[in-house]
C-alpha positions as CSV (number, residue, x, y, z in Angstrom):
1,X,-38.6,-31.1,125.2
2,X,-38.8,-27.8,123.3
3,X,-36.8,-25.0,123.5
4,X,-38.3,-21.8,122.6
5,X,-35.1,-19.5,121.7
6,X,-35.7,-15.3,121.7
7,X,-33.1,-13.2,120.0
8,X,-32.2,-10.1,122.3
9,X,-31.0,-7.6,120.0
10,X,-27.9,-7.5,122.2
11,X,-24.6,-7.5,120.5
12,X,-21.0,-7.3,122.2
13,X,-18.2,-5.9,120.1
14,X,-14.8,-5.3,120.6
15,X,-14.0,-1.5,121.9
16,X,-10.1,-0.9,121.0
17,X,-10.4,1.7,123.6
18,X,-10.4,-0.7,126.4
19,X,-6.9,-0.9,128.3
20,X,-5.0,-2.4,131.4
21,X,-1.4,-1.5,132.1
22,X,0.5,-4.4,132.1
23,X,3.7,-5.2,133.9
24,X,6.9,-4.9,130.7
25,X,9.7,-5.9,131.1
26,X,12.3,-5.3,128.0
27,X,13.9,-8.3,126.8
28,X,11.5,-10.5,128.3
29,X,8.2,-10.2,125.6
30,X,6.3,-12.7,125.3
31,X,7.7,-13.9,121.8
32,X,11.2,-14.8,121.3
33,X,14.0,-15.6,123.5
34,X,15.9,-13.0,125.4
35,X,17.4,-11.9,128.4
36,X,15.8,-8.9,130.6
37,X,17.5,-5.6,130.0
38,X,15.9,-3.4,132.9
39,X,19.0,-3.0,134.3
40,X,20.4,-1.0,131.2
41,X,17.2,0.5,131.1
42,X,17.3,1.6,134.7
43,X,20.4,3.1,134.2
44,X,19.4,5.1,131.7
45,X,16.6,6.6,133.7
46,X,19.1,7.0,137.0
47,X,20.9,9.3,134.9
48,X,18.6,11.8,133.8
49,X,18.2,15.1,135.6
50,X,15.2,16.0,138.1
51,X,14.0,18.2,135.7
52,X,14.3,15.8,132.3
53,X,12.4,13.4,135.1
54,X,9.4,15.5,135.9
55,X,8.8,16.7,132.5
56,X,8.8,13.1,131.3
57,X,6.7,12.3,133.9
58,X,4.4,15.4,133.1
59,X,4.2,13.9,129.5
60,X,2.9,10.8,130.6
61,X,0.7,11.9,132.9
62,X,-0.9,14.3,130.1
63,X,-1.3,11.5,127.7
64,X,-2.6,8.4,129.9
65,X,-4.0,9.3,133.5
66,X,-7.6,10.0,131.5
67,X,-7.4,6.0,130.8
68,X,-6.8,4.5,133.8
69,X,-7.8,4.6,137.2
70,X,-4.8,6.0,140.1
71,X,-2.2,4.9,137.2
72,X,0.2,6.4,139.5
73,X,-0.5,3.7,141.9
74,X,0.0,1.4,138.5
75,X,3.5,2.6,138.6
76,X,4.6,2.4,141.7
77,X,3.2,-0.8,142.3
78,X,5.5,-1.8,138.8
79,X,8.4,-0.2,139.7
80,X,8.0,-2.7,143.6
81,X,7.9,-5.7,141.4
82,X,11.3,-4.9,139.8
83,X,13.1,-6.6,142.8
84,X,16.6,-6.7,143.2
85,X,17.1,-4.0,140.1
86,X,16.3,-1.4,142.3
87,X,18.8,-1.9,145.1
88,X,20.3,1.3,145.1
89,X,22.8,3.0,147.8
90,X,20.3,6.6,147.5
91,X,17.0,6.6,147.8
92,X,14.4,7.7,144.9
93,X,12.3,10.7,144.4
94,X,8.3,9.9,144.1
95,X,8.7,11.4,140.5
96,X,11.8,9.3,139.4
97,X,10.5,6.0,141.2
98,X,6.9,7.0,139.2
99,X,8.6,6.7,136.1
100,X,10.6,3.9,136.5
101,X,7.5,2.1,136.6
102,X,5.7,4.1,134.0
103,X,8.9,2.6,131.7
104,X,8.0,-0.6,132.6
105,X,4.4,-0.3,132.4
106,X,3.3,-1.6,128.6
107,X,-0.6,-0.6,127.7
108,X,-2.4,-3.0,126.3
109,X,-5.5,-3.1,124.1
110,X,-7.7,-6.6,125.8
111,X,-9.9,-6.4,122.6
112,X,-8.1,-5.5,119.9
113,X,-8.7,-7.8,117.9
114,X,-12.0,-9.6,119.1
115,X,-14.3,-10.4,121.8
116,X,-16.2,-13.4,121.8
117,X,-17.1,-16.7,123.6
118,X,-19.6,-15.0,125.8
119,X,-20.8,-17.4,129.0
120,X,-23.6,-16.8,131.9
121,X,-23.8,-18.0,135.7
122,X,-26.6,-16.8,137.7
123,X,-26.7,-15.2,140.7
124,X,-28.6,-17.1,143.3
125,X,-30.8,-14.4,144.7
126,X,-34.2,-13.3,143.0
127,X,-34.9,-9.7,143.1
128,X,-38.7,-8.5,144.3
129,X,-39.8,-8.3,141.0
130,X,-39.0,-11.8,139.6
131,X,-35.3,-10.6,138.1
132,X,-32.7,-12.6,138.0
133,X,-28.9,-10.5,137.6
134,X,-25.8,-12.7,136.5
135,X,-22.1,-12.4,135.7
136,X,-21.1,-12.6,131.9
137,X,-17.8,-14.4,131.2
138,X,-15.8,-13.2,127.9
139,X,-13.2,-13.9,125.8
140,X,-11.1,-11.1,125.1
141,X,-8.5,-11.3,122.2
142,X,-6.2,-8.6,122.1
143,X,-3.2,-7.0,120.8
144,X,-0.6,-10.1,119.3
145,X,-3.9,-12.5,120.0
146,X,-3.0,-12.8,123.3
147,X,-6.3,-13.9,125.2
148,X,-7.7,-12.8,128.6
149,X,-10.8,-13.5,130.6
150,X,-13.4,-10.7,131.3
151,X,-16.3,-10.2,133.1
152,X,-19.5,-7.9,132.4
153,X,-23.2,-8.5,134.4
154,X,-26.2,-7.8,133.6
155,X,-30.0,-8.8,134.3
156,X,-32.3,-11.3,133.5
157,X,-36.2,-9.8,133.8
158,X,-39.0,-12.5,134.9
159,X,-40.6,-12.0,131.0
160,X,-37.0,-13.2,130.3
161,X,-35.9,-9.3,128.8
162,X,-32.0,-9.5,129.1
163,X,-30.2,-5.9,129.6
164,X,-26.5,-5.6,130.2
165,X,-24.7,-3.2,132.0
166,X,-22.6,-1.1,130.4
167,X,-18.5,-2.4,131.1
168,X,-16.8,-0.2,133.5
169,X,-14.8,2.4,132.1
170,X,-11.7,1.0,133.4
171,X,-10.8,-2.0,132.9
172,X,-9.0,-4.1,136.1
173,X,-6.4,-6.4,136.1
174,X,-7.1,-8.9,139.1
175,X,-4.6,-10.1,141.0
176,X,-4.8,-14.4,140.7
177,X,-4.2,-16.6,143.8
178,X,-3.7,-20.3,143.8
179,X,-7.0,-21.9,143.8
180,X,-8.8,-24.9,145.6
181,X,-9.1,-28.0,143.8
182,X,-12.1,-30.2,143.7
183,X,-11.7,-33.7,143.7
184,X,-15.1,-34.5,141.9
185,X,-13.9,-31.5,139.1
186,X,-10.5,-33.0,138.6
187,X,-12.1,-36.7,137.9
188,X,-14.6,-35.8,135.3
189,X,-11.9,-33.2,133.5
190,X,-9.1,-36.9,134.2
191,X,-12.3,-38.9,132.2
192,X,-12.3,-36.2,129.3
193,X,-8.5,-36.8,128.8
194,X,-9.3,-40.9,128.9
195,X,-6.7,-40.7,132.2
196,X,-9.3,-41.6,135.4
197,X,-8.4,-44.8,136.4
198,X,-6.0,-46.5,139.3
199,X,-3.5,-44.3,139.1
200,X,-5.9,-40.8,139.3
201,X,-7.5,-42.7,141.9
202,X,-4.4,-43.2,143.9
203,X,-3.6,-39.9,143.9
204,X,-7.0,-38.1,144.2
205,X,-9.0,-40.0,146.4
206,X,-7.5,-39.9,149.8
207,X,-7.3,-36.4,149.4
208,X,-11.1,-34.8,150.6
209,X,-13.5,-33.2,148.2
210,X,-11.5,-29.7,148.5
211,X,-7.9,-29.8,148.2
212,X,-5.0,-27.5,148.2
213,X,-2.3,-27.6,145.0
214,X,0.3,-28.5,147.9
215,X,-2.1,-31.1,149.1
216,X,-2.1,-32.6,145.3
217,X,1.7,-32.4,145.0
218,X,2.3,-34.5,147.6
219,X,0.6,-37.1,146.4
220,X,1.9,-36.9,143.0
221,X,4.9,-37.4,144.7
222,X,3.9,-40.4,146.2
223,X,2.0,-41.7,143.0
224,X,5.9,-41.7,141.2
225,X,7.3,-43.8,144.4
226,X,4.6,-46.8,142.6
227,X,6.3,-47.0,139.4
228,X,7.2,-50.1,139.8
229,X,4.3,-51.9,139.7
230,X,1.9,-48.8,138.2
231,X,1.7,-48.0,134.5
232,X,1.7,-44.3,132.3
233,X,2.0,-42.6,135.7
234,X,4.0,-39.6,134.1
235,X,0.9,-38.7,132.1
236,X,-1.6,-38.9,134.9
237,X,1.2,-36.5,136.9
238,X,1.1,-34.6,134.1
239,X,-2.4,-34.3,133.5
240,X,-3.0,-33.5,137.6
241,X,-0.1,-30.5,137.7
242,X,-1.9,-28.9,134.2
243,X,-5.2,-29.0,135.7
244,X,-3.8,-27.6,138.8
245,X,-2.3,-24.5,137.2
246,X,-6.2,-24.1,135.6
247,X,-7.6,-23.8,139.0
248,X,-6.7,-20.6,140.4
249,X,-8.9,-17.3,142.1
250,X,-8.5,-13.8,141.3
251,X,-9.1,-11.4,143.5
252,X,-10.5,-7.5,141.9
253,X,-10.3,-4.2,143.5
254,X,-13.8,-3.3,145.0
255,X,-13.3,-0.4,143.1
């Protein structure tokens, strides 16, 4: 069969200007050992006055809110994840619990460094004139090389013109979810690693074609009862829990 192959013209390059806000945590960064030290940091920020507290907050504000959308939700939604830190016998004012979770709010640059690694899925429905639209997978590399998936769309015309839409100006992190597993998925990716035999069978095909990762676990667990009489059932435990932790949904603002 031959392929006939157009060039587009299109090229995606990295923008340095695209950033999330990321959860940060001091003493927990992703390199290195260490232990947390928000609550040091926390009392540091319970002692400042009101007025040291709004102008810092004022700062902030002036610097970052043209970057992100509602960053202010950003922080207080950063400042709820800090847990039992912030047990405190007063309760906060909206500016001081604002930037506690500005101060543990890290932005990050997504592409940084590169983008690349660009993937297409079409959308199933044809538009009235023939086009098709589809959602563009990416690879973005950012700040440290720390990697993160992205998505851009654009269209597919019925002459096969391509046009991309241009990337929203704000960037989104999504929340993720634990996914649902598909049986038929995990056997091919089990083949790949030279690992679908009794043992994968034994744990995968009793369960039906959609599974939950609780569902899986409690299999595995009765996969390692068979040791006895089953071989290199570690590994195919192994194998299942990674591929687990690779199926997973995110869920985006429809914003």
């Amino acid at each position: 069969m031959n392929v006939t192959i157009t060039e587009t013209g299109i090229e995606l390059r990295p923008d340095h200007h695209r950033v999330v806000a990321r959860l940060f945590v001091p003493g927990r960064e992703d390199v290195g050992p260490g232990d947390s030290r928000a609550g040091a940091v926390l009392d540091r920020l319970l002692g400042l006055t009101d007025d040291e507290v709004e102008m810092a907050l004022l700062d902030i504000d002036q610097r970052f809110r043209n970057r992100h959308r509602d960053l202010h939700e950003t922080f207080r939604h950063h400042a709820d994840q800090l847990g039992s830190h912030m047990t405190l016998d007063t309760p906060l004012s909206t500016a001081r619990r604002l930037l506690i979770g500005a101060t543990f709010t890290h932005e990050f640059a997504i592409e940084g460094a590169a983008l690349c690694n660009p993937s297409i899925v079409l959308l199933p429905e044809v538009l009235d004139n023939g086009a098709r639209r589809f959602v563009m997978s990416v690879r973005g590399i950012g700040e440290g090389h720390r990697s993160s998936i992205g998505f851009r769309s654009g269209l597919i015309g019925d002459d096969g013109t391509v046009v991309m839409d241009a990337p929203g100006r704000f960037p989104t992190i999504a929340e993720p979810t634990a996914g649902l597993n598909h049986r038929s998925v995990f056997h091919l990716h089990l083949e790949d690693l030279g690992d679908d035999n009794e043992n994968a069978s034994f744990a995968l095909d009793s369960l039906g074609e959609c599974f939950t990762d609780q569902e899986l676990f409690d299999r595995t667990l009765d996969l390692t009862t068979e040791r006895s009489t089953r071989r290199n059932i570690d590994r195919t435990v192994e194998h299942l829990g990674n591929l687990a932790r690779a199926s997973y949904s995110v869920t985006f603002d429809p914003a």
